[in-house]
C-alpha positions in Angstrom: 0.0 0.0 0.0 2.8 2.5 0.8 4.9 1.5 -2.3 1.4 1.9 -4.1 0.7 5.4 -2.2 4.5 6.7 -3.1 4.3 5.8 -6.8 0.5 7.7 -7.4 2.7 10.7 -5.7 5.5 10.4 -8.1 3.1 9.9 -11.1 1.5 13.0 -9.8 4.6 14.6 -9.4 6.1 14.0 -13.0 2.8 15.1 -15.0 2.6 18.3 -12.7 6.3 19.3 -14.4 5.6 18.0 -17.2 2.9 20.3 -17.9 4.8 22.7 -17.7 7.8 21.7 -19.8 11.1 22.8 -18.9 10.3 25.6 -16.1 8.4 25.3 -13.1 6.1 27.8 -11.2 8.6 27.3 -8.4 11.2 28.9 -10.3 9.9 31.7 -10.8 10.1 34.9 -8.8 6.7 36.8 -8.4 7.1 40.5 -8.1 5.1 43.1 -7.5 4.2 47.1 -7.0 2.4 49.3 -4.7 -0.4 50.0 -6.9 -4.1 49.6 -5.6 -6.6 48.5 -6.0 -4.8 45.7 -8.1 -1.7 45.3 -5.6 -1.0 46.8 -2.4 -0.2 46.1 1.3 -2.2 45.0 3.8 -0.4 44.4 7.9 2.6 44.3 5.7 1.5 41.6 3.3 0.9 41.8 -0.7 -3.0 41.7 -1.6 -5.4 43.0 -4.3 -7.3 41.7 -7.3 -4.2 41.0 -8.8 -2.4 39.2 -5.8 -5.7 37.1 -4.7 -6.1 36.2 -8.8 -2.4 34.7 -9.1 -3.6 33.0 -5.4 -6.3 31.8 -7.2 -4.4 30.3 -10.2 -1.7 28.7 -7.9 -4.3 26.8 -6.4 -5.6 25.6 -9.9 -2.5 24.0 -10.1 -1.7 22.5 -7.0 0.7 24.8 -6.7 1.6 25.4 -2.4 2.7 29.2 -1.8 1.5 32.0 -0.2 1.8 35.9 -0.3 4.8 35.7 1.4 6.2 34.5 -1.7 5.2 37.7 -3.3 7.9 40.5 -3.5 7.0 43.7 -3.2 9.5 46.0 -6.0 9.4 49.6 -7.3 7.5 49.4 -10.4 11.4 51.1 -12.3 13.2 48.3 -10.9 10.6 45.8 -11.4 10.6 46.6 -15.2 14.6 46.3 -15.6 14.5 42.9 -14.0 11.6 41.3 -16.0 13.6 42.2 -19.1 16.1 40.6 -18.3 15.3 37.6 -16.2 13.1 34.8 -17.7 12.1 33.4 -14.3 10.3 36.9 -13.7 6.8 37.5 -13.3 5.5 41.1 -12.8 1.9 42.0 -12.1 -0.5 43.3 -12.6 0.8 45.0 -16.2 -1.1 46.6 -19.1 -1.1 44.4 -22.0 -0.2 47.1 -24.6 0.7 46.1 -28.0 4.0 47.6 -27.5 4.4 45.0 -24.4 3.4 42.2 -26.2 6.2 42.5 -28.4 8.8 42.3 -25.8 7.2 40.4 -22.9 4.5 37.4 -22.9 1.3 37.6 -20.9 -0.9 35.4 -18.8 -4.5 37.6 -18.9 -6.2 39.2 -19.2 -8.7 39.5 -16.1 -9.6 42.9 -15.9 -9.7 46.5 -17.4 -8.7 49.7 -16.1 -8.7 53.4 -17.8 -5.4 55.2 -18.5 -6.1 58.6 -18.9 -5.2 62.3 -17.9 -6.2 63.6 -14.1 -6.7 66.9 -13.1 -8.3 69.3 -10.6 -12.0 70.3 -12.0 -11.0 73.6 -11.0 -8.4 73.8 -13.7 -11.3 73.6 -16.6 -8.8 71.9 -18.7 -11.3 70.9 -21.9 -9.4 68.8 -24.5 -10.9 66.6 -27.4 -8.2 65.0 -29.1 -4.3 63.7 -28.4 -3.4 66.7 -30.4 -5.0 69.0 -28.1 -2.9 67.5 -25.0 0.2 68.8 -26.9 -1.0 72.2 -27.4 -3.1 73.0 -24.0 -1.2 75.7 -21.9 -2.6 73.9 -18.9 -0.9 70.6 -19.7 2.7 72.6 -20.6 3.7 69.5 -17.5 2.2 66.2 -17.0 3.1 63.6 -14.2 3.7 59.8 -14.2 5.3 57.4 -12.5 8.8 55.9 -14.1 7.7 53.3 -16.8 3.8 53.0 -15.9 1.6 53.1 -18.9 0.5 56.4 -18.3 4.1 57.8 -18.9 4.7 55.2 -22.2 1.2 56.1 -23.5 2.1 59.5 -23.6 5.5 59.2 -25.3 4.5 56.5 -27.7 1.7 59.3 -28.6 4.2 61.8 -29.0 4.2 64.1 -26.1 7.5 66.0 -25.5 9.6 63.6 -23.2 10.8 66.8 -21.8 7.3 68.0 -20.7 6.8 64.6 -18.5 7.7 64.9 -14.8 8.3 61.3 -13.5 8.4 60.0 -9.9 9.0 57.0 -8.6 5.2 56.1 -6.6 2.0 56.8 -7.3 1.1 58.0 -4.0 4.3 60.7 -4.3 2.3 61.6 -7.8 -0.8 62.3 -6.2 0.1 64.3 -3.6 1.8 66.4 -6.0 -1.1 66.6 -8.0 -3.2 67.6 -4.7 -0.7 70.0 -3.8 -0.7 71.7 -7.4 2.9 71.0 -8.1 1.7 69.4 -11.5 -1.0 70.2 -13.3 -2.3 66.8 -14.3 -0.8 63.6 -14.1 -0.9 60.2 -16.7 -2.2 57.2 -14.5 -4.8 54.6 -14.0 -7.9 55.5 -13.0 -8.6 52.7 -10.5 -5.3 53.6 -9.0 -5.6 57.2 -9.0 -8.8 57.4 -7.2 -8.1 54.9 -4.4 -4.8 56.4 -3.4 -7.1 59.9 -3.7 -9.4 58.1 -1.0 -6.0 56.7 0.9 -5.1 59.9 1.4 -8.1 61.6 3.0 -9.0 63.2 -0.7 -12.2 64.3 -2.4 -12.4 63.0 -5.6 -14.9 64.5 -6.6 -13.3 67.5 -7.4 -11.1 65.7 -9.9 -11.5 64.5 -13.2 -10.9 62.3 -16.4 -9.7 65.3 -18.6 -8.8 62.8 -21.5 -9.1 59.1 -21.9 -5.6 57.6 -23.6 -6.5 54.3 -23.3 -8.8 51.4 -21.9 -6.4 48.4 -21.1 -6.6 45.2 -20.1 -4.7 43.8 -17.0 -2.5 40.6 -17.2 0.4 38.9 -15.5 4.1 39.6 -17.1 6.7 37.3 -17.9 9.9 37.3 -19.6 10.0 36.7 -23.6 12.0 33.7 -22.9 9.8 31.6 -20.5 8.3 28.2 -20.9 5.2 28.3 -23.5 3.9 25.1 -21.2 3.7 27.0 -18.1 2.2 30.2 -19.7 -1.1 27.7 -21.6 -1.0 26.3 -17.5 -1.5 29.2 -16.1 -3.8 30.5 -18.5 -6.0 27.8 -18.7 -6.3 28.2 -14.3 -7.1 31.9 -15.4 -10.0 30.7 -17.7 -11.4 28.8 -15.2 -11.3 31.4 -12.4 -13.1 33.4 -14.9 -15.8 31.0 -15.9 -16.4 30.5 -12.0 -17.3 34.1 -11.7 -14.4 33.8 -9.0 -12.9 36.9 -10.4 -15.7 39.0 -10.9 -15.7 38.6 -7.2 -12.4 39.4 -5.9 -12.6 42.7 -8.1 -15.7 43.5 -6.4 -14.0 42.9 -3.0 -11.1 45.4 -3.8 -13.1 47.8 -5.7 -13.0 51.1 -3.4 
């Protein structure tokens, strides 16, 4: 019985790797940003739609960690290492076209706006991305150092030398609050619950123009195991036909 027991754990074994070819999910570190409501702390521990997803897709695969397995990175730094790392995983990231060029994705499972933020007081009105360019108001716009906002602009063609970057999202909205900035490029989930965060009404801010509607997906370097990518993504499709992650979003939504 135990040689029986030891070899249905060995078979078990084996077809769990095998699935994923060449590169386990244990191999891989999982790294994240300060960015709510997708990723954020909580008594020191990593949580959010995006953490409790990936929790949700390690379990789909029998897979035994925790958040404590989830590293908590400046977004810059974060970057830098999943280009050149191929047992990197960074989350949650916009699945731009531009991205999917150079990295490959597990998603997507949600959708945020990226647009322009501003004070309603500022009466900035502008219709197209030509009129971002030329508005006196938006002479300086903030982002945080290689977020989508910032990229979205640039790949748009806003001057580079007309973007003020910063390292945090919460250090970008209290400049925005403090009217250091003028408007800022960021998520709109992630703007307004780091508005709220900070004791802020948002209702005296606004959408001054959409750049993009994304959608929300886990990163992984170009180079990483096609088998564990379909794995995951086929624990993703699940989640989804569950309704499992319509739920979690609702449960971080602020």
């Amino acid at each position: 019985m135990v040689k029986k027991t030891l070899m249905m754990i060995f078979i078990f074994s084996f077809q769990f790797h095998a699935a994923f070819g060449e590169q386990h999910l244990e191999d891989i570190n999982w790294i994240t940003e300060i960015h709510p409501p997708q990723n954020y702390l909580d008594n020191g521990r990593a949580t959010g739609i995006s953490v409790d997803v990936l929790l949700g897709i390690w379990s789909k695969l029998g897979f035994e960690k925790n958040k404590d397995h989830i590293k908590i990175i400046p977004w810059a730094r974060s970057y830098i290492m999943l280009k050149k790392d191929k047992n990197t995983c960074l989350f949650a990231m916009s699945m731009t076209r531009e991205r999917k060029e150079i990295f490959k994705f597990v998603g997507p499972y949600m959708k945020d706006i990226v647009g322009i933020i501003a004070k309603k007081s500022k009466t900035i009105k502008v219709e197209s991305f030509k009129g971002v360019i030329s508005n006196p108001n938006l002479e300086l716009i903030g982002s945080v150092r290689q977020d989508i906002g910032a990229q979205l602009l640039l790949n748009q063609g806003y001057p580079e030398k007309k973007l003020h970057l910063v390292n945090s999202t919460k250090h970008l909205i209290k400049m925005l609050d403090l009217d250091r900035i003028p408007a800022i490029a960021l998520g709109l989930d992630a703007a307004l619950w780091e508005m709220k965060l900070l004791g802020m009404d948002t209702s005296n801010y606004e959408l001054v123009f959409s750049l993009q509607t994304v959608e929300t997906g886990f990163g992984f370097n170009k180079a990483v195991d096609p088998g564990l990518i379909s794995a995951m993504q086929s624990a993703l499709n699940e989640l989804r036909d569950e309704g499992r992650i319509t739920f979690i979003i609702e449960q971080h939504r602020y």
